[in-house]
C-alpha positions in Angstrom: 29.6 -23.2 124.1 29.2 -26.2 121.5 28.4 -23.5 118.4 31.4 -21.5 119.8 34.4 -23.5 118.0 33.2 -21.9 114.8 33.3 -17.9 116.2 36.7 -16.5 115.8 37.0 -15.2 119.7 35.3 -17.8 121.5 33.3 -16.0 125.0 33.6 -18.9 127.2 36.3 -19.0 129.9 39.6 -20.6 128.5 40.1 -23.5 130.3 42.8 -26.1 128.9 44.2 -29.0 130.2 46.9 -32.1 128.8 45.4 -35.3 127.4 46.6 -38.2 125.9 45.2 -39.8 122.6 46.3 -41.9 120.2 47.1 -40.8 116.8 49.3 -42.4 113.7 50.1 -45.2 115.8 51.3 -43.7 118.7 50.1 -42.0 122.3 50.2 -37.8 122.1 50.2 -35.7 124.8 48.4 -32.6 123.9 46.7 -29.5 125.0 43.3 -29.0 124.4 40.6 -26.5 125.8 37.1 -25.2 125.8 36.1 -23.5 122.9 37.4 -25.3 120.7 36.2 -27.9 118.4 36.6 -31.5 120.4 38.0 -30.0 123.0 37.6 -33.3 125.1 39.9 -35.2 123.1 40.1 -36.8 119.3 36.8 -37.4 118.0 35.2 -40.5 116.4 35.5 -38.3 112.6 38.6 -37.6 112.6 40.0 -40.6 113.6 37.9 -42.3 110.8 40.0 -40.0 108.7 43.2 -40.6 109.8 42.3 -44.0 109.6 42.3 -43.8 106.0 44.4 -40.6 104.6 48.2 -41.0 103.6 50.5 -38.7 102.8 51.3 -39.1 99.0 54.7 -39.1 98.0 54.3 -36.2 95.6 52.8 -33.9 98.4 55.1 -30.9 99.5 52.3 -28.8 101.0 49.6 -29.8 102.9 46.7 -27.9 104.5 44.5 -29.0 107.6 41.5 -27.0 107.1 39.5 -26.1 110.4 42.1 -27.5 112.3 41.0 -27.2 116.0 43.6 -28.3 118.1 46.0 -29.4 115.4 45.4 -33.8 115.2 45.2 -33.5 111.0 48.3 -31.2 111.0 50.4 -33.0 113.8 49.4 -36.5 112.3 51.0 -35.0 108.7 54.0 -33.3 110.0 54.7 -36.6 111.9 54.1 -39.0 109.3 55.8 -36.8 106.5 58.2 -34.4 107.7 59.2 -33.4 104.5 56.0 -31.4 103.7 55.1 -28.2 104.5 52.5 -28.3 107.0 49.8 -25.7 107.2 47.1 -25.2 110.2 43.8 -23.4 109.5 41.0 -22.0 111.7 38.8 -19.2 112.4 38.9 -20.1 116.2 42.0 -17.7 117.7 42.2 -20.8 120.5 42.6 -23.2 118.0 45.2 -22.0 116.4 46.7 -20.7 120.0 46.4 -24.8 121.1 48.0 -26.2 117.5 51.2 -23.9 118.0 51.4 -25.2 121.2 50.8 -28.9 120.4 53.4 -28.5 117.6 56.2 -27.0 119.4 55.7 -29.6 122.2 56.1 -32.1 119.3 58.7 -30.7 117.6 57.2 -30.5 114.5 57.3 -28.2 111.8 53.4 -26.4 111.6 52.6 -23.1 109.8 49.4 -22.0 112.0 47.5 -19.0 110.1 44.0 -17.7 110.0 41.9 -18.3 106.7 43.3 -14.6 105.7 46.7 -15.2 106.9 47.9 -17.7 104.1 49.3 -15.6 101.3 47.2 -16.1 98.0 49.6 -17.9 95.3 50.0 -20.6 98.0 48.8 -24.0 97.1 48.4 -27.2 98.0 48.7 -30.5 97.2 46.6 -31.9 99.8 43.8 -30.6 102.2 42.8 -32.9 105.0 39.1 -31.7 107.3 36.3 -32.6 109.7 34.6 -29.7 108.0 32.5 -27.6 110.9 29.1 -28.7 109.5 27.0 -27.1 111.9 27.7 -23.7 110.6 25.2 -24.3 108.1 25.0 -25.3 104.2 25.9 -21.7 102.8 28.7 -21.3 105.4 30.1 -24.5 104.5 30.1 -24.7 100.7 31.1 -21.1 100.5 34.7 -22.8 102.6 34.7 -25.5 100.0 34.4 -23.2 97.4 37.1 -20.9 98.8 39.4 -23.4 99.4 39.4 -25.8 96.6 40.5 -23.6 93.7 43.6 -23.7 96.2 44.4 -27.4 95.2 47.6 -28.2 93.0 46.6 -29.5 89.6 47.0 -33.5 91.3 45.7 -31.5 94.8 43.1 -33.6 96.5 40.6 -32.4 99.1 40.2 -35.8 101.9 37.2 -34.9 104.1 35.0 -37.0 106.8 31.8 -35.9 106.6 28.5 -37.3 109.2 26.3 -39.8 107.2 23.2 -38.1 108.9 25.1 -34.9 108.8 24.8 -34.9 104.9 27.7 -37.1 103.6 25.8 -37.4 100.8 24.0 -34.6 99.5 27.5 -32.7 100.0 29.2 -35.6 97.6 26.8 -34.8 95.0 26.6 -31.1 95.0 30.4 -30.9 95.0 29.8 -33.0 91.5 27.4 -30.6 90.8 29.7 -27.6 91.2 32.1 -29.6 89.0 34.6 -30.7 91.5 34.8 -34.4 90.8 34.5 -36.2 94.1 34.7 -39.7 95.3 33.3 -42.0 98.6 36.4 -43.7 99.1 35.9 -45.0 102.6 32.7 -45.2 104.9 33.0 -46.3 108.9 31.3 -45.5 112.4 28.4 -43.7 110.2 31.3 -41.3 108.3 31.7 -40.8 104.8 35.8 -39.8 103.6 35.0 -38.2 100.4 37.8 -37.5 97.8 37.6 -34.5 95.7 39.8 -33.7 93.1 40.5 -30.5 90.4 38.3 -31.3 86.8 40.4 -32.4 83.8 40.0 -30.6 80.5 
């Protein structure tokens, strides 16, 4: 079931249930389920992330990229409800379990599937636990996808494992010309920055 959050039609029964976690400063009741990426709650790497992202004034569109049960994208339509919120995932449950997190919240959330957001949109942020165990090639061909999708000032905030290859990933996104930053590390995460190139 782990490897499952990463197949678009999970097999495994769908079995949900309402838990409280603590995001942004406050206690959220939300719906999570098997299936799904951290499907038991909010995980250590994304709460290192939220720990240290903030909604830049400037930002009118933001993307949560792998987005599970919605924390990036309920965190950003909380915190800035000016923004246009987007929700991404392969995962049919995922995006099933962000709709419904979102509507219970009230909050504004465009939930699509990778396909399903219209080409000239872009972004001026892109928050993501990126799903690192669907291998190297898997994941820089989503970085590679999604970057060129960044606003001119767009930045790409990710949390990345330290023994999961935090690093190697920081300097082959340099290496592909995307200039990239360690701006935070905590609990064994790295939050990388990466940014469009200049010139």
């Amino acid at each position: 079931m782990a490897a499952q959050y990463f197949s678009p039609t999970p097999d495994s029964e769908d079995r949900r249930r309402d838990l409280a976690v603590e995001m942004v400063g406050e206690t959220w009741t939300v719906t999570t389920g098997s299936g799904v990426f951290s499907g038991d709650g909010l995980d250590h790497a994304t709460g290192v992330l939220l720990d240290e992202v903030t909604v830049r004034p400037s930002t009118s569109r933001l993307l949560d990229l792998g987005c599970g049960w919605g924390p990036l994208a309920l965190a950003a339509a909380r915190t800035h409800p000016s923004a246009e919120v987007w929700a991404v995932d392969v995962n049919d449950r995922a995006r099933e379990l962000t709709a419904l997190n979102a509507e219970r919240h009230g909050l504004a959330v465009r939930v699509a599937s990778p396909d399903g957001v219209p080409p000239e949109v872009q972004f001026d942020a892109i928050w993501s636990n990126p799903p690192i165990r669907v291998g190297k090639q898997a994941l820089h061909e989503l970085l590679l996808r999604w970057l060129p999708r960044l606003t001119p000032d767009g930045e790409l905030m990710m949390v990345v494992g330290r023994n999961l290859g935090a690093d190697s990933l920081h300097r082959w996104l340099v290496d592909q010309g995307w200039p990239t930053e360690r701006v935070a590390s905590s609990r064994g995460f790295r939050v990388l920055r990466t940014t469009r190139p200049t010139g």
